[in-house]
Every structure is written in C-alpha cells, then in structure tokens.
C-alpha distance (Angstrom), angle and dihedral (degrees) to the residues before:
residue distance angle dihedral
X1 . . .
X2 4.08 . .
X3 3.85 85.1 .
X4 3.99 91.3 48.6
X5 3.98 90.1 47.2
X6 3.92 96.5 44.4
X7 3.99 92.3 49.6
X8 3.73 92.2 47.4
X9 3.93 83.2 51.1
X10 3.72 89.1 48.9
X11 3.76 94.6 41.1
X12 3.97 81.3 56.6
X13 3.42 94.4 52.7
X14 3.71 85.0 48.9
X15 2.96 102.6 50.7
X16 3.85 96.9 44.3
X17 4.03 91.8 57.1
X18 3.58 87.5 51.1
X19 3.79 100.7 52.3
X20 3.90 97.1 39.9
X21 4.07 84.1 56.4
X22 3.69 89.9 46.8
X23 3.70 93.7 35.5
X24 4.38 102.1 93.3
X25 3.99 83.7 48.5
X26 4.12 91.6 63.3
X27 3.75 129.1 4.9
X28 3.81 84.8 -141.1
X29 3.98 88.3 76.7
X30 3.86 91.3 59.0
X31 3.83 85.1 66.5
X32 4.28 88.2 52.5
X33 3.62 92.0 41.8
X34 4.12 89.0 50.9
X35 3.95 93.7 47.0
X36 3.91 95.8 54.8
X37 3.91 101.9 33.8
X38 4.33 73.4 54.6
X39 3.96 91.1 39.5
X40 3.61 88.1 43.7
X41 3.84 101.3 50.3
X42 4.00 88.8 42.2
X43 4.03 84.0 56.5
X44 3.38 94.7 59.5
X45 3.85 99.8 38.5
X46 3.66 88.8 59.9
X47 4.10 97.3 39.5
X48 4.27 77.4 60.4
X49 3.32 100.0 46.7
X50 4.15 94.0 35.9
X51 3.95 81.9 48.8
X52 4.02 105.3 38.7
X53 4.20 85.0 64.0
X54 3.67 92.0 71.3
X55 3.73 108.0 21.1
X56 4.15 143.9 -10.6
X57 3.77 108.4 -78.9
X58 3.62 120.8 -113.3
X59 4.03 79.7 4.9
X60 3.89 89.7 -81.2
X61 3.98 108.6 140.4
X62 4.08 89.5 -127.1
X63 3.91 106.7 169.5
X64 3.97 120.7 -101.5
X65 4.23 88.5 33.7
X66 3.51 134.2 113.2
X67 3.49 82.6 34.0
X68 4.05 102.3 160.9
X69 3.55 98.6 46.4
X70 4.01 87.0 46.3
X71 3.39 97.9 50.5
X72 3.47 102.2 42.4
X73 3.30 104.9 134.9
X74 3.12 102.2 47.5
X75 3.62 86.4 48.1
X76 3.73 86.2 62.2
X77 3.89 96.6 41.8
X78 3.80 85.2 52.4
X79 3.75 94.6 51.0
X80 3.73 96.2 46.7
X81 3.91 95.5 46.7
X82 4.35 84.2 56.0
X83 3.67 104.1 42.3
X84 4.12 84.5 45.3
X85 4.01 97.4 43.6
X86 4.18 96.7 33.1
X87 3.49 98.3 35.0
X88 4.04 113.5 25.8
X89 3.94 102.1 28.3
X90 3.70 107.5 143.0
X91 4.07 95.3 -112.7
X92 3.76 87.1 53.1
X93 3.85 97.0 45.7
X94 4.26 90.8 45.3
X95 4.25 92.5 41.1
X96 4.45 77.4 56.4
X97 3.57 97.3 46.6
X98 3.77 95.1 46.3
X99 3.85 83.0 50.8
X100 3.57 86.4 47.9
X101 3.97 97.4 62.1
X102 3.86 88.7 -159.0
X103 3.54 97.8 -168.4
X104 3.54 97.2 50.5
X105 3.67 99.2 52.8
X106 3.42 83.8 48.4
X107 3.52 99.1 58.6
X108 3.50 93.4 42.1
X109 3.93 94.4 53.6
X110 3.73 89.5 45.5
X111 3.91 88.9 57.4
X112 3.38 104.7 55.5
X113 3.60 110.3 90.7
X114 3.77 100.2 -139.4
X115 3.90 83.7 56.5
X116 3.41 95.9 51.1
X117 3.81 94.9 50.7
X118 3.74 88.5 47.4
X119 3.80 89.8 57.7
X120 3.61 90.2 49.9
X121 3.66 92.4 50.2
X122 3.99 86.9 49.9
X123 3.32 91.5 50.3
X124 3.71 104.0 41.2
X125 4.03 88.1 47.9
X126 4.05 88.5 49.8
X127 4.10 91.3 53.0
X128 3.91 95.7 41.8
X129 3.53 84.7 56.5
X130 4.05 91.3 44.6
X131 3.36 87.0 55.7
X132 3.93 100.6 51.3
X133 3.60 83.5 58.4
X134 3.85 101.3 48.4
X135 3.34 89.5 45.0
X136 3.71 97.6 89.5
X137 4.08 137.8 103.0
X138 3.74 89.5 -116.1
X139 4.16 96.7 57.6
X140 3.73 85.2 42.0
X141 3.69 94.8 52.5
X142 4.02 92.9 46.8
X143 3.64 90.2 42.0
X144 4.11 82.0 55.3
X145 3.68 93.3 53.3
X146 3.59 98.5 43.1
X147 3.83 88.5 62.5
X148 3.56 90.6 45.1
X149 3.69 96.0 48.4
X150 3.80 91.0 42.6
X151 3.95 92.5 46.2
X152 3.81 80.2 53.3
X153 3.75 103.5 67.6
X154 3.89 87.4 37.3
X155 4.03 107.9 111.9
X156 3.62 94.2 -156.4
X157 3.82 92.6 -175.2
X158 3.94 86.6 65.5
X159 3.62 99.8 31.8
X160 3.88 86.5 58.0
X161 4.02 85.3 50.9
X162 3.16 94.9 50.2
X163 4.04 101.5 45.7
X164 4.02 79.4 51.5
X165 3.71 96.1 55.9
X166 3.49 93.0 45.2
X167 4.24 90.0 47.6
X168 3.75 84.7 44.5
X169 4.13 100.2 44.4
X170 3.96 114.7 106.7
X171 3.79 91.2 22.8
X172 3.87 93.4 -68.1
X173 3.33 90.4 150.9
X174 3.60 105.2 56.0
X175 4.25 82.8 55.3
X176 3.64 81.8 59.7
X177 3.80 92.5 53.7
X178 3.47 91.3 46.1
X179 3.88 90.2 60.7
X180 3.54 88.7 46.1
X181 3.33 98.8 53.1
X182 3.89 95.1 46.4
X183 4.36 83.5 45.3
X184 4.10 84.4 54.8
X185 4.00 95.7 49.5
X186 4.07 97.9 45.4
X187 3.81 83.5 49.3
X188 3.91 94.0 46.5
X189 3.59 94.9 42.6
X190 3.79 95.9 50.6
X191 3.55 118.5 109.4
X192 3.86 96.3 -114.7
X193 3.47 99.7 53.4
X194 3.90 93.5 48.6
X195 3.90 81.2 58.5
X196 3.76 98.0 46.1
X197 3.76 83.9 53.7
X198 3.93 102.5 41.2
X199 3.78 80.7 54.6
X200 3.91 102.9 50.5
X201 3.99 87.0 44.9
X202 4.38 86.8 45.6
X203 3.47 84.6 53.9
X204 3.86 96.9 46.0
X205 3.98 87.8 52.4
X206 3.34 102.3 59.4
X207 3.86 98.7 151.4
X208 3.72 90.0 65.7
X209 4.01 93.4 55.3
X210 4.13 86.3 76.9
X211 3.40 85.8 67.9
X212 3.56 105.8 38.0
X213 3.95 96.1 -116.0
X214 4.01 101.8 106.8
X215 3.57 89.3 91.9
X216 3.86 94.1 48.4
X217 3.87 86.9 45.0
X218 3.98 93.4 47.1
X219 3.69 92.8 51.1
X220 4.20 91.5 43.9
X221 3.85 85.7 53.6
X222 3.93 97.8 38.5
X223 3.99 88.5 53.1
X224 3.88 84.2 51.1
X225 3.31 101.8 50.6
X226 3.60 97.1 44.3
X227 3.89 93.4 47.5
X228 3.89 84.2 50.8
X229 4.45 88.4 52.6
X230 3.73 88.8 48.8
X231 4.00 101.0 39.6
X232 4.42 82.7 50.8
X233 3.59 82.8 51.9
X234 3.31 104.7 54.5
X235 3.53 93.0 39.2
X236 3.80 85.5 52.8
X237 3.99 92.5 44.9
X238 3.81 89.4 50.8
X239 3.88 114.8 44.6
X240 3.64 113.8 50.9
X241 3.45 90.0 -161.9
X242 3.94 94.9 64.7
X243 3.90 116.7 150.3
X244 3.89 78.0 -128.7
X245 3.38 97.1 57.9
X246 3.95 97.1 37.4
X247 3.84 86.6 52.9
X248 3.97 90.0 47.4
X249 3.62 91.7 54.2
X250 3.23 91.0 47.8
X251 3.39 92.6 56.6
X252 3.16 96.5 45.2
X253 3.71 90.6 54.4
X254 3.43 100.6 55.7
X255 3.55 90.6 47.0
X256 3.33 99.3 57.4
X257 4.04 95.5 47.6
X258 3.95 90.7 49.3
X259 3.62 91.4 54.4
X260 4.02 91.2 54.0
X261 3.49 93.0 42.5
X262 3.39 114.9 13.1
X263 4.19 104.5 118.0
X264 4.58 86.1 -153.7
X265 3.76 86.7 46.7
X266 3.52 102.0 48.8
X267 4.43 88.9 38.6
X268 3.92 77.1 57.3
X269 4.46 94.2 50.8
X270 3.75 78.9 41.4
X271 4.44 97.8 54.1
X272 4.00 83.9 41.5
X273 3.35 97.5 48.0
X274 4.08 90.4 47.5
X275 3.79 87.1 51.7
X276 3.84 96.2 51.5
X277 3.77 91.9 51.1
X278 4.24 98.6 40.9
X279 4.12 81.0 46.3
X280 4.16 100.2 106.4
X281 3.93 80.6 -154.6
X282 4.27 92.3 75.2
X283 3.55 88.1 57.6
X284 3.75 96.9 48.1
X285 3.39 89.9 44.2
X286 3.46 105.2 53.2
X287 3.89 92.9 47.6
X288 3.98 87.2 44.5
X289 4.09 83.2 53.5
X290 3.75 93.6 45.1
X291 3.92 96.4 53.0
X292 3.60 89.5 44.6
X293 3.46 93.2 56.6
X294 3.74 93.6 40.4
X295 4.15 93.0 46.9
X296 4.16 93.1 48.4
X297 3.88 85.4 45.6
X298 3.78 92.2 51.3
X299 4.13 88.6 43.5
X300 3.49 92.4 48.6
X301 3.95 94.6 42.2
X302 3.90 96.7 48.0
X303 3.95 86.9 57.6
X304 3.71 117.7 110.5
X305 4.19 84.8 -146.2
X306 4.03 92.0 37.1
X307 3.61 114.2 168.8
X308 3.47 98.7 -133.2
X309 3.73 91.8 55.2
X310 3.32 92.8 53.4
X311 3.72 92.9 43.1
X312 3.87 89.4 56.2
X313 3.65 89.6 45.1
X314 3.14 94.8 53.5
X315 4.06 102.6 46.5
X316 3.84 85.9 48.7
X317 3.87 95.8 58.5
X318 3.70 93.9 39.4
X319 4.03 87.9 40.2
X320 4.21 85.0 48.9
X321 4.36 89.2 46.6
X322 3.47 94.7 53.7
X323 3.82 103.4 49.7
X324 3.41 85.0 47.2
X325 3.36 98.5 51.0
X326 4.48 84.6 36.5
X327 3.52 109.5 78.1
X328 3.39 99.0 170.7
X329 3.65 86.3 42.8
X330 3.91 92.5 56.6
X331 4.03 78.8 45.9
X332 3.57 104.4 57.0
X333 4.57 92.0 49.0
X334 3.65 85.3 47.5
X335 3.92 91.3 55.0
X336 4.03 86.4 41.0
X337 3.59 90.8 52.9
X338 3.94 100.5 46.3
X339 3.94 85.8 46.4
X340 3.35 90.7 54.5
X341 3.54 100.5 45.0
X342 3.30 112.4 73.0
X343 3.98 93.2 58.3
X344 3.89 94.2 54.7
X345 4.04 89.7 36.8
X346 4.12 84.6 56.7
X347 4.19 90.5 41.8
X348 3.67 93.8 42.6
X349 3.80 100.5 43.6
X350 3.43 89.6 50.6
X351 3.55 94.5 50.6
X352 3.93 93.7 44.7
X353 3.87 85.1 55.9
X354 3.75 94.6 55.7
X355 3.95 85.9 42.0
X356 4.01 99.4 58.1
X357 4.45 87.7 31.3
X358 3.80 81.9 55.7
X359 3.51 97.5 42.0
X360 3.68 90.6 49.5
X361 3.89 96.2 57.5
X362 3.87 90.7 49.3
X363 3.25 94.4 64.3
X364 3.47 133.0 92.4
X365 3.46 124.2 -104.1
X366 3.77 98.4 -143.5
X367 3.73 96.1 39.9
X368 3.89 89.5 48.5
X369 3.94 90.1 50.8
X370 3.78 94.6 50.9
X371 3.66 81.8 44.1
X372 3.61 96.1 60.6
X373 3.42 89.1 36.2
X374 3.46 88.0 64.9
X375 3.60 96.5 45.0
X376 3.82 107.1 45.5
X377 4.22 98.3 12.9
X378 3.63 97.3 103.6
X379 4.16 86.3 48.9
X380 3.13 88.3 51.2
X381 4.16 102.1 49.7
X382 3.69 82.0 55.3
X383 3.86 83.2 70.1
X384 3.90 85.8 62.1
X385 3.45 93.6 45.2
X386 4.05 95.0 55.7
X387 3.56 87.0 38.9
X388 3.38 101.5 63.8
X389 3.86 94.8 41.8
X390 4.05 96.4 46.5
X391 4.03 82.5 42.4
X392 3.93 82.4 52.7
X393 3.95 95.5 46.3
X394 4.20 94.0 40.5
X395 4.08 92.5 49.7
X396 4.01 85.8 46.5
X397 3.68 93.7 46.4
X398 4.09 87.1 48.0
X399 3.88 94.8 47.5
X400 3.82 89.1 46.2
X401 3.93 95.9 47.7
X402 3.99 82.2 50.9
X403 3.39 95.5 54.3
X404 3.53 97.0 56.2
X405 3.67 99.4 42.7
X406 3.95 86.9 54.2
X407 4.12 88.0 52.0
C-alpha cells in the first residue's frame, strides 16, 4: 500500500510536468496540469499527517508529530478509561449476567453426561498431577513439622476440658449414663453372666458344697444381686434427682473445671504432650499415613473405573438434575450472583484499568509504533490514496470554477 500511494504521488508528479509542457499547445492541459499539482499537494499532506502519528517526518522534530509514541501514556490512560466505562460499567456487566442465566446453563451443562465425564476427566487429570507434586520428601517433611508445631501450642489438659464440657453441656452426659446403665442391666441380666456369678459366689461358699446346697445358695444370691442392679437402675433411670446422679454430676463437674484449670493437670497434658512429640514413632507415622494416602489415591486414580471419578461424575449429574429440576434453587444463585456482582465488577474494573494503563507504559515506544503500524498501516495508506485523488478532483473543480468566472 506505501508502494501504491508513492507511485500515484509520482504518477502525479508525472503527470503534472507533462501537462504544464503541453499546456500552451491546448487549454485542455491546464485542466490536467491543475488536477495533479492538486493531487500532488493532497499526496503529500496526507503522507505528513499519515506519518506525523507515529514518528517526525523526514526525522525533523516539527511540532504536533510523532504523536503516538509521544503521547503514549495518555494513549493508554485513554484506552483503559473506554474499554472500562463503555464496555465493563456495572449496568452493562449485570444487564449480561441476567442474560446469562448462570445457574441454568450450569445445570444444564452439568446434566449432560458427556459433560459430566469431561469434568471428571478434568478433575481426575488436575489431582493426579497434585499428587505427583505432593508426593515428595520435602512436603512430607513440612507436613511433619506442621503437626509438630501445631501439637505444640495444643494445651491438651484444657483441650480435654473443654471437649468434656462441650460432651457434658445440656445434660449430655447424663444421656450417656442412661445408655450405660441400660448396657450394664442387659449384660447383668443375661444368662451367662448370672452363671459366671452363681459360680464365683459357689466357689466362695464352700461349706455348703458338703451338702449339696452351694448351688441353691449361688443362684438365691445371684437372683438377689441382680434384682438389686436392676431395681438401682430403674431408680436411677427414673428420678432425675438421684443421689447417683447428683453425685455423678458432681463429679463430672469438678472434673471438668480441674482439667481447665488445674496447674498438676495441665503439667500432666504438658509431660504427655512432650512425650508424643520426642516419640520418633509420630514422625514415622505421619509420613507412613501420608504415603498411604498418596499411594491408594494414585491406585485408585490410575483406574479406568476409579471411584473418585465416578464419584465426581456422579455428584455432577445429580448436582446438574436437581437445579434443573430446582427453580427456586436456580433462583436463589442467580440472586447471589447479581448481589455479588457489582462489588467485584467495581474491584475488577478498576484493576483491569490499572492492568492495560500499566501495560501501556511498559511498552516500548518503537516496538508499539511498528506495532500499530502493522496493525492499522495499510488503513491508513488508504488515506494517501483518497488523498491524492479528492486533492486531484478539489484542485480540478477550483481551476474549472476559475475559468468560468474569468469568461
């Protein structure tokens, strides 16, 4: 296109030499001549002004040239505040998400079946890969001292206090006795502990074996004492206000506050604790854990019919059914996602203008001319082009309106 726009120049030129020496023979050639000399100077008005965007013509520093490469900045300032305020404004960015119907596109992808398998292809690839890279001395080491540093701060004397006031808040605890107690009569009244214990008490009475009566006696005290276990339990199960149960709470009470604040408790948390972390077996253990977990992860992974994949499969289909089948479902993430919206549209737009200004300002001047150059050149030698024939067609139009007037 430079090569098309300098010959037409030069064919101007030509053609303008030609005519004014031809010009006295015919008054026709004054009407030539007038075109070009206009073609010729509208040539070269628009080679300066196509040239004086990206640098100084002929290299001269004329004002009002080079004006790309000296403005920029701006240039990228100017770009960033369009795209951002013509193209990401919040109204425009929440008109396209309601469009959008997130929720129901992605319920419908998550349905299809080839979609779902894709996913779980995805995301099998994504944790084999996750897995190469855990699977290294260095994450296992780390992985060791994080325990140990987190087992550290633990103060197990308090920890343990307060896992028992939260097992023993509401009255848990006396649920828990109840169970007991109803675990402690089906095993007393079963038939084989009744014989354990008619034959530790036969054996006790040994005087009464002479006369064939320890037996009898066994079983007479056996029924006793396992009448007395269940009447105490029923008592127990029935009156909440049991000196049993008072004293357990009690108990259970006191417990619990000396293990948060008792000072010999909490020295005792602190010994075991010291024990479990100078033991060489936590650290073999937690590595032996870790590449157990890592090898039946690989196994499983590496399967054509892996369980996870078809777990993840699975979820996504039924996941994809249900919001389809949810409306109010598909409703509610729609709302959550136009809520949310506008805060990350104003964060990210902001952030996508300081990206492209940035961006901008890095680059080279030069490089970004030629770039342009590149881009929008040929556009631009079209300017030339039209130039020089509208430049033509004005100064013919000018010399014709002369003539007349002067006739």
């Amino acid at each position: 296109m430079k090569r098309i726009a300098l010959g037409l120049l030069c064919a101007a030129a030509l053609l303008y030499a030609v005519a004014t020496m031809l010009e006295a023979r015919h008054p026709a050639w004054g009407y030539v001549a007038a075109f070009a000399e206009a073609a010729m100077v509208g040539a070269i008005a628009d080679w300066f002004a196509v040239v004086a965007l990206f640098r100084h013509p002929l290299g001269l520093p004329i004002p009002h040239t080079a004006i790309i490469p000296a403005n920029k900045d701006r240039i990228g300032a100017k770009l960033a505040g369009f795209i951002c305020n013509n193209f990401l404004s919040t109204p425009q960015v929440l008109a396209k998400l309601g469009e959008f119907d997130p929720s129901a596109r992605l319920a419908d992808w998550l349905s299809r079946p080839d979609r779902a398998e894709k996913l779980g292809e995805h995301l099998v690839a994504a944790a084999r890969y996750g897995l190469t890279a855990f699977d290294d001395a260095r994450v296992r080491d780390f992985l060791g001292r994080m325990a140990s540093a987190g087992l550290a701060q633990v103060d197990m004397s308090r920890l343990a206090g307060q896992a028992l006031d939260a097992l023993t808040a509401g009255g848990r605890h006396q649920a828990l006795l109840d169970d007991v107690l109803a675990q402690v009569a089906h095993v007393v009244e079963g038939d084989e502990v009744q014989e354990r214990i008619t034959e530790a008490i036969a054996r006790e009475i040994k005087a009464l074996r002479y006369v064939g009566l320890d037996q009898v006696a066994a079983r007479v005290a056996t029924r006793k004492i396992v009448d007395a276990v269940a009447r105490t339990i029923g008592e127990l199960a029935s009156d909440p206000a049991h000196p049993l149960r008072l004293r357990f709470d009690q108990f259970m009470t006191g417990f619990v506050e000396r293990l948060r604040n008792d000072p010999d408790f909490r020295r005792r948390g602190e010994a075991i604790r010291e024990e479990l972390l100078a033991h060489p077996a936590l650290g073999d253990y937690l590595h032996g854990l870790w590449s157990e977990l890592l090898a039946w992860l690989h196994t499983d992974l590496a399967k054509d019919d892996s369980s996870i994949r078809q777990r993840i499969v699975a979820m996504a289909g039924t996941l994809g059914a249900r919001l389809r089948a949810d409306e109010a479902m598909r409703r509610w993430i729609n709302e959550q996602i136009m809520d949310a919206a506008p805060r990350a549209i104003e964060r990210y737009r902001e952030d996508i203008r300081r990206y492209i200004v940035e961006r901008v300002s890095e680059w080279n001047a030069d490089e970004m001319t030629v770039e342009l150059e590149r881009n929008i050149g040929r556009d631009l030698q079209f300017i030339r082009v039209n130039g020089t024939l509208v430049g033509g067609l004005v100064g013919l139009g000018i010399h014709t309106a002369t003539q007349l007037l002067k006739s």
